[in-house]
DSSP file (Angstrom, degrees, kcal/mol; ACC not computed):
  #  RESIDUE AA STRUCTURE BP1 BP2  ACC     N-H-->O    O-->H-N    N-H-->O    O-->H-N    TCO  KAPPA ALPHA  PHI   PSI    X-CA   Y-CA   Z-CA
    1    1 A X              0   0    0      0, 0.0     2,-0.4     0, 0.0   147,-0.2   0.000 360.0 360.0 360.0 140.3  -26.6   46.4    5.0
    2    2 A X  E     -A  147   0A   0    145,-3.0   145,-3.6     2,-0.0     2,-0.4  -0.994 360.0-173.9-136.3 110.5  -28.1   48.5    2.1
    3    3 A X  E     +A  146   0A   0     -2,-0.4   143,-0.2   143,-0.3     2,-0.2  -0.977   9.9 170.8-100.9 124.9  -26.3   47.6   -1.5
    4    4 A X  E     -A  145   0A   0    141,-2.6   141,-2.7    -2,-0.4     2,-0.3  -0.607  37.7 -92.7-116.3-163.8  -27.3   49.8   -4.7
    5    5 A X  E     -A  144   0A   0     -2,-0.2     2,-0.3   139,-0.2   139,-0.2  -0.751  38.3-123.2-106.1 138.3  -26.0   50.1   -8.2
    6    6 A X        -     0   0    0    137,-2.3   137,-0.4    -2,-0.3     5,-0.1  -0.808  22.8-121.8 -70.9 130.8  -23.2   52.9   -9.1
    7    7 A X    >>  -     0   0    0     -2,-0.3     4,-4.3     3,-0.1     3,-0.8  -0.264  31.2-109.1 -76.4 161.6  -24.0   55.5  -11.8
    8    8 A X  H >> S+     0   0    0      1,-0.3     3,-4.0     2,-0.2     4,-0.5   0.898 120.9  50.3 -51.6 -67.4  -21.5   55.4  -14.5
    9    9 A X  H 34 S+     0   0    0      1,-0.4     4,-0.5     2,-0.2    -1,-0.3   0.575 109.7  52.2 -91.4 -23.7  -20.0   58.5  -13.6
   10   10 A X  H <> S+     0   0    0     -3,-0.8     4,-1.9     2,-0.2    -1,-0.4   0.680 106.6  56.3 -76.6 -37.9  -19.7   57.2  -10.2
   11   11 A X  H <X S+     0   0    0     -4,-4.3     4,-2.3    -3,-4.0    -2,-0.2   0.864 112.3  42.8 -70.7 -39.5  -18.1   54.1  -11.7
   12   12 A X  H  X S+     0   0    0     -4,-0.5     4,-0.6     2,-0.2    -2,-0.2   0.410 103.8  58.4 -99.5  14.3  -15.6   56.1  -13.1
   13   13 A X  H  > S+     0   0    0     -4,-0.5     4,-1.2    -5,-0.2    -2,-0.2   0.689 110.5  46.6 -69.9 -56.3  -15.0   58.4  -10.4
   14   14 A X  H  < S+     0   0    0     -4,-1.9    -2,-0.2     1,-0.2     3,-0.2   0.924 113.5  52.8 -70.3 -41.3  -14.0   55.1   -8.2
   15   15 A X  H >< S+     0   0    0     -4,-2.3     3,-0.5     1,-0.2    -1,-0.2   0.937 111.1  41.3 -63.4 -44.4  -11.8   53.8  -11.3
   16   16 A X  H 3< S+     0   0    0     -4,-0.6    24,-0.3     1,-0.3    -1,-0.2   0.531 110.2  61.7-102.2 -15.8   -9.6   57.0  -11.9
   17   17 A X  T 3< S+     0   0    0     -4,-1.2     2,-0.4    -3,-0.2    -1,-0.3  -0.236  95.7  79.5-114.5  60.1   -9.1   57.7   -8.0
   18   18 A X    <   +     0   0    0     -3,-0.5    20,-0.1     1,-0.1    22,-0.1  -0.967  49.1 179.6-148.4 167.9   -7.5   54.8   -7.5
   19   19 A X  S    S+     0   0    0     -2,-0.4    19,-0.2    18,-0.1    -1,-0.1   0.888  72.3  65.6-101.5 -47.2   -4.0   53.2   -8.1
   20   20 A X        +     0   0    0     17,-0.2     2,-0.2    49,-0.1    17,-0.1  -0.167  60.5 161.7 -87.7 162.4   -4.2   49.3   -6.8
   21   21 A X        -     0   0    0     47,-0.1    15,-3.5    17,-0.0     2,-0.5  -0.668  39.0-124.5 178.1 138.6   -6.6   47.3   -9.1
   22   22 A X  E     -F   35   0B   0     45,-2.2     2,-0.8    13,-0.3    45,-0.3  -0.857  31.1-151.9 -92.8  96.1   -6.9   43.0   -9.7
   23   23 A X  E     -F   34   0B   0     11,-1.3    11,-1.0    -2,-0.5     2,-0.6  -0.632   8.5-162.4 -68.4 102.0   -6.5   42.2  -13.6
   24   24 A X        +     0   0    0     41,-0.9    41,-0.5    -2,-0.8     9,-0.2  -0.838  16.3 163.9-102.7  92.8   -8.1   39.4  -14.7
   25   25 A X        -     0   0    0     -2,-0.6     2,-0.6     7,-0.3     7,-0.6  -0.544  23.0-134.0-128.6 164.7   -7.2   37.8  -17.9
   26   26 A X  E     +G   31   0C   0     37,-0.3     2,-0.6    35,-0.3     5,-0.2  -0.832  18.0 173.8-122.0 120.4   -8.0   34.1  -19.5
   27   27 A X  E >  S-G   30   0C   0      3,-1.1     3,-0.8    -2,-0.6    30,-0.0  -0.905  79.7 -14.1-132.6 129.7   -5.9   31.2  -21.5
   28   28 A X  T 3  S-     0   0    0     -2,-0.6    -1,-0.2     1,-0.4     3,-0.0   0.898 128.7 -51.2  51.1  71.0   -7.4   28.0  -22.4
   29   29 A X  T 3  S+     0   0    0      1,-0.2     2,-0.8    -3,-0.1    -1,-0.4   0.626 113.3 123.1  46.7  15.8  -10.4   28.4  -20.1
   30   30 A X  E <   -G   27   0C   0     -3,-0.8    -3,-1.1     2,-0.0    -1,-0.2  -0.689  47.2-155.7 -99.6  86.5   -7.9   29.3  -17.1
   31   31 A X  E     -G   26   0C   0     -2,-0.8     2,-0.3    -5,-0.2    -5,-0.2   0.040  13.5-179.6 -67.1-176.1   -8.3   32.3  -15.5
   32   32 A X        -     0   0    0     -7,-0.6     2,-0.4     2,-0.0    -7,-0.3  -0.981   8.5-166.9-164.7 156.8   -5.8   34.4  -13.6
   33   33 A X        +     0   0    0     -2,-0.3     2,-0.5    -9,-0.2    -9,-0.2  -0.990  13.4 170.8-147.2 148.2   -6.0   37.8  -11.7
   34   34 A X  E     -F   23   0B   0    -11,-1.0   -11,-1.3    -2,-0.4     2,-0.6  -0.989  37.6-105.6-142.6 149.6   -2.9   39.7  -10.5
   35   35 A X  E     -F   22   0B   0     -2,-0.5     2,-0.3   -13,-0.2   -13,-0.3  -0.799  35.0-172.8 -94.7 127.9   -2.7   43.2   -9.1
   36   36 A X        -     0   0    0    -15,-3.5     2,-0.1    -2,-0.6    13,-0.1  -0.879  27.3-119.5-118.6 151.0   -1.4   45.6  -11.4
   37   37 A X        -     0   0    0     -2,-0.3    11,-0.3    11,-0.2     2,-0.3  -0.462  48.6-172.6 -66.9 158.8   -0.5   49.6  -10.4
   38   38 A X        -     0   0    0    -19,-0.2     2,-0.3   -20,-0.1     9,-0.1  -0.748  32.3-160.6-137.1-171.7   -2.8   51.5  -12.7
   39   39 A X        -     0   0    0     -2,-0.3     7,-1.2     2,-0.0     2,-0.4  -0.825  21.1-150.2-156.1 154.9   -3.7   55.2  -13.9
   40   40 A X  E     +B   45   0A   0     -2,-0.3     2,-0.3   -24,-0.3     5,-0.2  -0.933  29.8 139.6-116.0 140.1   -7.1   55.9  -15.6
   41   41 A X  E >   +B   44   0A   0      3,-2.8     3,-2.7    -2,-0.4    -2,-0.0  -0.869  56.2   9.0 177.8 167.5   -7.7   58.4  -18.0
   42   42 A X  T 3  S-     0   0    0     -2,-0.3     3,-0.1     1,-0.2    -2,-0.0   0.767 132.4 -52.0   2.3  78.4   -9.8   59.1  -21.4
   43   43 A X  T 3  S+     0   0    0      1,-0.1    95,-2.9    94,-0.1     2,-0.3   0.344 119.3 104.8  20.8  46.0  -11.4   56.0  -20.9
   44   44 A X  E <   -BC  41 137A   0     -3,-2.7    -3,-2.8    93,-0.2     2,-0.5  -0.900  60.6-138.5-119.5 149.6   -7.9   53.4  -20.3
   45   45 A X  E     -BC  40 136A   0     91,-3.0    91,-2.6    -2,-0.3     2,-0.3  -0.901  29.7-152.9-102.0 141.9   -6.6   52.1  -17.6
   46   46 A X  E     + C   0 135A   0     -7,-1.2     2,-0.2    -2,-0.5    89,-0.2  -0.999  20.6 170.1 128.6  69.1   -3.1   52.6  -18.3
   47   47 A X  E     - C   0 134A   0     87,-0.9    87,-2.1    -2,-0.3     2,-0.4  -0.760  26.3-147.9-154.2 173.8   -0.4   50.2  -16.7
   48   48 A X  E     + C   0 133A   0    -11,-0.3     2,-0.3    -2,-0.2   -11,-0.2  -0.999  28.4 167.0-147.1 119.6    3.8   49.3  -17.0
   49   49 A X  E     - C   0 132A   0     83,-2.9    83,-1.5    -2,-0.4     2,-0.2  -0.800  37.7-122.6-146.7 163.3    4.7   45.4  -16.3
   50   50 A X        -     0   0    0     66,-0.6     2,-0.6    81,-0.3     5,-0.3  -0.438  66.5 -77.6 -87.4 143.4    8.4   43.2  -17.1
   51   51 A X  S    S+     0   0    0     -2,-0.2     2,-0.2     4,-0.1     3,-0.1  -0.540  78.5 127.4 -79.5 144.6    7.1   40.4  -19.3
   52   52 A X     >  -     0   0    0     -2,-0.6     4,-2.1     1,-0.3     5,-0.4  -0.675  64.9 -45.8-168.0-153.5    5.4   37.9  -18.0
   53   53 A X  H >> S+     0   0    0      1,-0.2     3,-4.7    -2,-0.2     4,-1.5   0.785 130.5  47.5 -67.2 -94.7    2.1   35.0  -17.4
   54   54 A X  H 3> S+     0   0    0      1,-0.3     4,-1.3     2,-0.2    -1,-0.2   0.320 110.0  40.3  20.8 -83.8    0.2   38.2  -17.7
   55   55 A X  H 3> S+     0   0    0     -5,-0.3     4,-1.9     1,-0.2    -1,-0.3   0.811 119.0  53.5 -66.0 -27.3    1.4   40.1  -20.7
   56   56 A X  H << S+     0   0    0     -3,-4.7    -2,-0.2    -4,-2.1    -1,-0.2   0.800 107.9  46.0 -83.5 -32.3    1.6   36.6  -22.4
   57   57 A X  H >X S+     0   0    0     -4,-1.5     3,-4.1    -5,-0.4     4,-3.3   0.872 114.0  54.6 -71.2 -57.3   -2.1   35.5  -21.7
   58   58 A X  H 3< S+     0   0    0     -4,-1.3    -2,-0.2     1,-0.4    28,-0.1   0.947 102.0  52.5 -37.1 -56.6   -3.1   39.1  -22.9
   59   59 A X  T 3< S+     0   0    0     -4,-1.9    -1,-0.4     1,-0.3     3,-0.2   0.446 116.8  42.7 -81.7   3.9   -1.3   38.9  -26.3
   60   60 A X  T <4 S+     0   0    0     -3,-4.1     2,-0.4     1,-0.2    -2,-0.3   0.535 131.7  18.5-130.1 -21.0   -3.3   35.7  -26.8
   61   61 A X     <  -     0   0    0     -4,-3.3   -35,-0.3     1,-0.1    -1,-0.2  -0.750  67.9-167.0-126.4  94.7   -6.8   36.9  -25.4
   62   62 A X        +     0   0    0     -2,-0.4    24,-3.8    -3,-0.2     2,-0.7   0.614  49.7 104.0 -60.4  -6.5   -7.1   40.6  -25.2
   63   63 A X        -     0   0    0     22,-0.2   -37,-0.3   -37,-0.1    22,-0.2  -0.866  48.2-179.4-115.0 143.3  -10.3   40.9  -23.0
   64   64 A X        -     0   0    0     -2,-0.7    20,-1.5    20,-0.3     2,-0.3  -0.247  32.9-151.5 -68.9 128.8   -9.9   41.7  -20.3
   65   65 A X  E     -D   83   0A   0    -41,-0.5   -41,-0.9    18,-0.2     2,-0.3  -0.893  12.3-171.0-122.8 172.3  -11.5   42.5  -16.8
   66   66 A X  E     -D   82   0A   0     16,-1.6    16,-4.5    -2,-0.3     2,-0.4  -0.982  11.6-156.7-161.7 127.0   -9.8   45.0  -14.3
   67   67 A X  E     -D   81   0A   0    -45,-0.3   -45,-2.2    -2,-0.3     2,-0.3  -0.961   9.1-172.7-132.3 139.9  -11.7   45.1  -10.3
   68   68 A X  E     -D   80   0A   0     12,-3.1    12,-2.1    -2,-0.4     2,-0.2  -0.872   3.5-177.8-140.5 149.4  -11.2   48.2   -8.0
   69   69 A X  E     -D   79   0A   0     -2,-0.3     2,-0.4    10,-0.2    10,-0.2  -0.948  12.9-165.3-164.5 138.9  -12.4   48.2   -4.7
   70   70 A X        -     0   0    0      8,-1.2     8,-0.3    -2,-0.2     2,-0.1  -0.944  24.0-130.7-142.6 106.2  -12.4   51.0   -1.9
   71   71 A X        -     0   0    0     -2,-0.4     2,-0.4     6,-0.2     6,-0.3  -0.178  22.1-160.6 -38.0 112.9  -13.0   50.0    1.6
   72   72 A X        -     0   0    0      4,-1.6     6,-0.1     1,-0.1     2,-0.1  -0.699  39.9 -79.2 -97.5 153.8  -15.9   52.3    3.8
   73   73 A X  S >  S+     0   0    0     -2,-0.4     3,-1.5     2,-0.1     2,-0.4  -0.219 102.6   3.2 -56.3 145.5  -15.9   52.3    7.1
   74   74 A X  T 3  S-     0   0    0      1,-0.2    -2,-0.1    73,-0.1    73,-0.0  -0.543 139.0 -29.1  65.1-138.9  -17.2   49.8    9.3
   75   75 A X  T 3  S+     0   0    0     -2,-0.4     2,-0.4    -4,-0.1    -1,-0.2   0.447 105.7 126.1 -85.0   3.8  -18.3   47.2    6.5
   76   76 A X    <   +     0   0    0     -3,-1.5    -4,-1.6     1,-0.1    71,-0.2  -0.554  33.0 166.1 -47.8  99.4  -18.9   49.5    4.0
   77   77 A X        -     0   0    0     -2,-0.4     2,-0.3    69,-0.4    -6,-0.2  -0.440  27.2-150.3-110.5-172.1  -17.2   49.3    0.5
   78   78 A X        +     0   0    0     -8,-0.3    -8,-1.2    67,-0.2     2,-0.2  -0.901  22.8 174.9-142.4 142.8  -17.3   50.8   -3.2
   79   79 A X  E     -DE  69 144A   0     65,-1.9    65,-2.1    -2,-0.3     2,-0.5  -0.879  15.3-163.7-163.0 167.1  -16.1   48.5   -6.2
   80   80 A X  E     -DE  68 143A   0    -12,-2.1   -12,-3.1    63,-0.2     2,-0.4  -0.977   6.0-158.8-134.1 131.0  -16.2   49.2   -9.7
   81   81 A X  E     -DE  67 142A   0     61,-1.6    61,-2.7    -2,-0.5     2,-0.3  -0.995  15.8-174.1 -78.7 114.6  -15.8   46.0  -12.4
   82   82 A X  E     -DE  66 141A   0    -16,-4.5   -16,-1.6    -2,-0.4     2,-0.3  -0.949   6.2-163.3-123.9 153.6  -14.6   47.3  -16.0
   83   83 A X  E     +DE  65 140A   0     57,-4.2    56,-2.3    -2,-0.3    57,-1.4  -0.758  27.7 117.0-117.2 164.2  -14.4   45.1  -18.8
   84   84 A X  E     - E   0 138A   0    -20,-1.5   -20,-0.3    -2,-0.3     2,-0.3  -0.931  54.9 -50.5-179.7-157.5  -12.5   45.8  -21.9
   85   85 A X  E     - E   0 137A   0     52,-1.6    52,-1.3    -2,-0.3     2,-0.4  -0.980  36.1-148.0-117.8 117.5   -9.7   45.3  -24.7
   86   86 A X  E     + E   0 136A   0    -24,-3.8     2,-0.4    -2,-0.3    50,-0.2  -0.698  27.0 168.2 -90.1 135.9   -5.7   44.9  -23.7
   87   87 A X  E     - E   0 135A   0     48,-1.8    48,-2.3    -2,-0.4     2,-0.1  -0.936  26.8-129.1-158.0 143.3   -3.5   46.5  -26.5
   88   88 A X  E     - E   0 134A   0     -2,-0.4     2,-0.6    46,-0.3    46,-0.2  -0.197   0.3-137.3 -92.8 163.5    0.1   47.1  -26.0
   89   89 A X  E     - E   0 133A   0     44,-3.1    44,-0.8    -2,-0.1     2,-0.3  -0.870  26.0-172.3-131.7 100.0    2.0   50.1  -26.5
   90   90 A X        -     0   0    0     -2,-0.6     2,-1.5    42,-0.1    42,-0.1  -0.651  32.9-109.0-108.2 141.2    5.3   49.2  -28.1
   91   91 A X  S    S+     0   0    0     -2,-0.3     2,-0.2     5,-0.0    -1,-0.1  -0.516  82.3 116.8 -69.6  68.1    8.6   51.7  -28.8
   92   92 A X  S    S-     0   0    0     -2,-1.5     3,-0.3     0, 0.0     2,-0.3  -0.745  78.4 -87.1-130.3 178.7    7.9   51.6  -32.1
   93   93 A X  S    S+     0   0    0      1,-0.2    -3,-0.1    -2,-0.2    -2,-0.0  -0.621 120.2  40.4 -89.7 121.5    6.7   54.7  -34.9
   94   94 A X  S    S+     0   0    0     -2,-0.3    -1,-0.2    -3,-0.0     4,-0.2   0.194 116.3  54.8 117.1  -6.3    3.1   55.0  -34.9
   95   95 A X        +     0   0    0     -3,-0.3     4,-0.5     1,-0.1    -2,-0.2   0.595  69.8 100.9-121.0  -6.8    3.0   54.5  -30.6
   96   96 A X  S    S+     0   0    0      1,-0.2     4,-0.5     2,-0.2    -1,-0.1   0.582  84.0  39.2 -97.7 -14.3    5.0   57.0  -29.7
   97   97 A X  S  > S+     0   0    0      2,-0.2     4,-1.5     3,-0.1     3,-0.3   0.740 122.9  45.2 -96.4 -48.1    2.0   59.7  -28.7
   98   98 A X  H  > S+     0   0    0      1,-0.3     4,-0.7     2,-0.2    -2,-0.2   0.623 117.0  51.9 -61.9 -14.4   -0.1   56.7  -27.1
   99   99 A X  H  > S+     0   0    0     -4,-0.5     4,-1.0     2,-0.1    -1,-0.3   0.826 107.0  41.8-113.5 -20.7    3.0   55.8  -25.6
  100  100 A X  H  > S+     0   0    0     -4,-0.5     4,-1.4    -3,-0.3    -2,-0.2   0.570 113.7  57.6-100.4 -28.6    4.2   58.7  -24.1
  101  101 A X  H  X S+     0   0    0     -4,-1.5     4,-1.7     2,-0.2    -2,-0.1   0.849 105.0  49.3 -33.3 -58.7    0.5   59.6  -22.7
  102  102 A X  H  X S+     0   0    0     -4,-0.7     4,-1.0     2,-0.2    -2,-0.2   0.786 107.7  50.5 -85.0 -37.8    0.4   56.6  -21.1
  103  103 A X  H  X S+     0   0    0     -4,-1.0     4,-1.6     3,-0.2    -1,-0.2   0.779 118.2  49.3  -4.9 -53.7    4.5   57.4  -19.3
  104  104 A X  H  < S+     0   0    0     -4,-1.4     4,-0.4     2,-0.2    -2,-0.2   0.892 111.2  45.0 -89.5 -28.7    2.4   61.2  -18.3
  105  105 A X  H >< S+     0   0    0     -4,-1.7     3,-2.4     1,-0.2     4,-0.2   0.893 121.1  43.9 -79.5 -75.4   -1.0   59.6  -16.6
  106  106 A X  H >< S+     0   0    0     -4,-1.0     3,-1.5     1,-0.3     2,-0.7   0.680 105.6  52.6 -19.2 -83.0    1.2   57.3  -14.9
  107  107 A X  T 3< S+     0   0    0     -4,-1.6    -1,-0.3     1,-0.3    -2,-0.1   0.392  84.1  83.7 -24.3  -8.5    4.2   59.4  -13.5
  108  108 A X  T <  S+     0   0    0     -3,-2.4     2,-0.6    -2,-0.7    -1,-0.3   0.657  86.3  78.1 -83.9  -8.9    1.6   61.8  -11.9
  109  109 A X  S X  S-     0   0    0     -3,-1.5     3,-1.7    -4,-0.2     4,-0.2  -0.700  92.7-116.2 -93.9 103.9    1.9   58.5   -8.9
  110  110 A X  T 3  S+     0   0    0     -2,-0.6    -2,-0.1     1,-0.2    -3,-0.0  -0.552  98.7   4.4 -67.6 121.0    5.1   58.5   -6.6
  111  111 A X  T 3> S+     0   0    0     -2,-0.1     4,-0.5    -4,-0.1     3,-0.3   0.634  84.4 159.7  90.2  27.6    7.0   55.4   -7.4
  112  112 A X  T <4  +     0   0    0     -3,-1.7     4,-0.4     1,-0.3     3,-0.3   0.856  68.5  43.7 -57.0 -40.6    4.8   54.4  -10.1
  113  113 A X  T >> S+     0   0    0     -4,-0.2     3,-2.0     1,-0.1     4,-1.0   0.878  86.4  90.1 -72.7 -33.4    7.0   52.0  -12.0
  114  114 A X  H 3> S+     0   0    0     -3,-0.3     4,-1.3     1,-0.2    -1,-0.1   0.731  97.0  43.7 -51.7 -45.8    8.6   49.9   -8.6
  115  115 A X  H 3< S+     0   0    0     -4,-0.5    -1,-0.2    -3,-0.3    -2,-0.1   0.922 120.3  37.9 -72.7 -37.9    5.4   47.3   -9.1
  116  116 A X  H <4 S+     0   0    0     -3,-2.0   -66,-0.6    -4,-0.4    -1,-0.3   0.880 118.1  49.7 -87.5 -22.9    5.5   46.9  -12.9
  117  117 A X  H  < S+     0   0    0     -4,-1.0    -2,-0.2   -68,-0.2    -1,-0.2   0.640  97.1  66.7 -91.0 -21.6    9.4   46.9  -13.2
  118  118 A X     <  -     0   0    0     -4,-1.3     2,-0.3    -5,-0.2   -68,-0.2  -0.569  60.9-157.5-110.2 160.5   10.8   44.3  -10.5
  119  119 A X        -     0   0    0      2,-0.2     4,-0.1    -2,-0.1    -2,-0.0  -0.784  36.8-113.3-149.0 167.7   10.2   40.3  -10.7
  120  120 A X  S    S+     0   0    0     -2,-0.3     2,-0.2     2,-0.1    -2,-0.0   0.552 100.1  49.5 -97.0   2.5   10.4   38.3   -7.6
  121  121 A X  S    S-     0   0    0      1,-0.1    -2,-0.2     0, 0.0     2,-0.0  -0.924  94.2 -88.5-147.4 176.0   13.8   36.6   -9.5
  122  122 A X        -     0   0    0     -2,-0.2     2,-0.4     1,-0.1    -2,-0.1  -0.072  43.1-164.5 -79.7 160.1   16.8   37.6  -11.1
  123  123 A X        -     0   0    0     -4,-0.1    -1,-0.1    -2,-0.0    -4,-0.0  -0.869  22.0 -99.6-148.6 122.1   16.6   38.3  -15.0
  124  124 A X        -     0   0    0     -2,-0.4     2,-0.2     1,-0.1     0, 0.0  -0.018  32.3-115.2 -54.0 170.1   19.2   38.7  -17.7
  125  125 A X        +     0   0    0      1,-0.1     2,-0.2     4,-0.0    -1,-0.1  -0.563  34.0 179.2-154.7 122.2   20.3   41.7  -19.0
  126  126 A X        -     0   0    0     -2,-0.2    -1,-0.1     1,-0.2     3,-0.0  -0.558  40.2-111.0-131.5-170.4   19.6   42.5  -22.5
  127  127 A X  S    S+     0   0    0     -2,-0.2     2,-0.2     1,-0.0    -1,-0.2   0.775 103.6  60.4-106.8 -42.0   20.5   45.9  -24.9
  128  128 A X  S    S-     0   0    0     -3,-0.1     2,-0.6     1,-0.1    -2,-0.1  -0.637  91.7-115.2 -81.1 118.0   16.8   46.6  -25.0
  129  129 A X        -     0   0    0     -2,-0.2    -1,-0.1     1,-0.2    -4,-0.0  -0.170  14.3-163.8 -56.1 114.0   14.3   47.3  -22.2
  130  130 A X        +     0   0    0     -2,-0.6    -1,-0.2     2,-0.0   -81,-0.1   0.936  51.9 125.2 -65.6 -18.3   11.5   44.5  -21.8
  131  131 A X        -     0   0    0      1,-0.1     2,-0.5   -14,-0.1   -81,-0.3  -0.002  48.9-162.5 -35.3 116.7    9.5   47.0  -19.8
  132  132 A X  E     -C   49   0A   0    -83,-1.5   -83,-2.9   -16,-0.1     2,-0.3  -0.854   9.7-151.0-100.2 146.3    6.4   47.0  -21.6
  133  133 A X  E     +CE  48  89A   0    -44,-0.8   -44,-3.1    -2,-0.5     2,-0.3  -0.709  24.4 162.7-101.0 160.6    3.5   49.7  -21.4
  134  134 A X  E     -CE  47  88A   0    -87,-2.1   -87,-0.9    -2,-0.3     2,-0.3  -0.998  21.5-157.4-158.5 158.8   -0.1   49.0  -22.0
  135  135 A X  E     -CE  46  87A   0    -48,-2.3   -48,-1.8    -2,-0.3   -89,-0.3  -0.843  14.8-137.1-133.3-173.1   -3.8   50.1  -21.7
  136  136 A X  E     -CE  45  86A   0    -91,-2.6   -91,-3.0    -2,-0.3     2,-0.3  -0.939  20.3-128.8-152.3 134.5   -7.0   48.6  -21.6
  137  137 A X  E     -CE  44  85A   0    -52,-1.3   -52,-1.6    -2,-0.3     2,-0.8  -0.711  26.9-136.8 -69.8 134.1  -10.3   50.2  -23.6
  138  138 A X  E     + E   0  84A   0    -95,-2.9   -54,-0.3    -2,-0.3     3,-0.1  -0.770  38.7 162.4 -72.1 118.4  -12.7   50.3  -21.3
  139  139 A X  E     +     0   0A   0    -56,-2.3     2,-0.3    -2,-0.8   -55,-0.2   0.683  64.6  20.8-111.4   1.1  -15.7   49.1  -22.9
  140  140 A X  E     + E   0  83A   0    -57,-1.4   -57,-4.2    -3,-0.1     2,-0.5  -0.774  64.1 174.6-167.9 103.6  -17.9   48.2  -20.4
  141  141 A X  E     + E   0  82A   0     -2,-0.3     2,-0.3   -59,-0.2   -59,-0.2  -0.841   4.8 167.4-129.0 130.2  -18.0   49.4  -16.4
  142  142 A X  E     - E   0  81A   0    -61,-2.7   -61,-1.6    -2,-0.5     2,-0.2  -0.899  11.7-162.9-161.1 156.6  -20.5   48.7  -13.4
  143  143 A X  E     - E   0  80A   0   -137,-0.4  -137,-2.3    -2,-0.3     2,-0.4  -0.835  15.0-157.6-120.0 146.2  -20.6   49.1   -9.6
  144  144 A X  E     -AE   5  79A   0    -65,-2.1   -65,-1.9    -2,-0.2     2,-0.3  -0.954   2.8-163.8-149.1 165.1  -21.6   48.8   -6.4
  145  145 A X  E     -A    4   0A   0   -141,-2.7  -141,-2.6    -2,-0.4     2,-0.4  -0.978   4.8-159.2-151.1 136.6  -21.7   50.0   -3.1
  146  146 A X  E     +A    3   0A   0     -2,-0.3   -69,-0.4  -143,-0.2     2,-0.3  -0.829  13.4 168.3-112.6 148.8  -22.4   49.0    0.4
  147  147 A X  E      A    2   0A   0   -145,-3.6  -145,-3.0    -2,-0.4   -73,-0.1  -0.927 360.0 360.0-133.9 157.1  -23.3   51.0    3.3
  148  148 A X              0   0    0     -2,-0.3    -1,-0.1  -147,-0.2  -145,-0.1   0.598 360.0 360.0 -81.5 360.0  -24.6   49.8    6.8
């Protein structure tokens, strides 16, 4: 097995063709990781959740890690760690270009909302949508890859 280091560009090459990605965020020394649907682009990951543990650890620590991994043949992989800043994209005046961006990178994915919009129980019914949108700055990405 032969592991190297991935060039940035290479790092972000693996981040932006992929969808699936494990989000890892922190409260009171506790981590947690989830899998969130994603889109990448001018250097955000880009992602649409119901509120929840997540969004609520997030709004109280905003960094952030986000792990992509793409399976090679045989034992082979790629996986790209980026670290960063979560900041939330509310329907409010002053979002509304950041927020509608983040609606176009997304929506280029069939079914893109199904992951972030559903909860595994039933949830009342309000006049407002909780869907929240969100990104993360990437500030900080590296990779590796193994081949036999």
């Amino acid at each position: 097995m032969h592991i190297r280091t991935l060039s940035g560009f290479e790092c972000t090459e693996l981040l932006a063709g992929n969808r699936v990605a494990f989000l890892a965020c922190t409260k009171d020394d506790q981590p947690y990781v989830v899998p969130i649907h994603y889109a990448y682009s001018d250097g955000h990951v880009y992602a649409f959740s119901m509120p929840g543990k997540k969004i609520e650890w997030m709004r109280g620590n905003p960094r952030v890690s986000v792990f992509v991994e793409q399976p090679g043949k045989g034992k082979a992989w790629k996986s790209v760690v980026a670290e960063g800043r979560y900041e939330e994209l509310p329907d409010e005046i002053g979002h509304k270009v950041v927020r509608e961006h983040a609606w176009s990178v997304l929506s280029k994915h069939y079914d893109w909302w199904e992951p972030g919009a559903f909860k595994p129980y039933e949830q009342q019914l309000s006049g407002h949508s909780p869907h929240i949108f969100f990104r993360i700055l990437v500030e900080q990405m590296s990779g590796r890859e193994a081949k036999e």
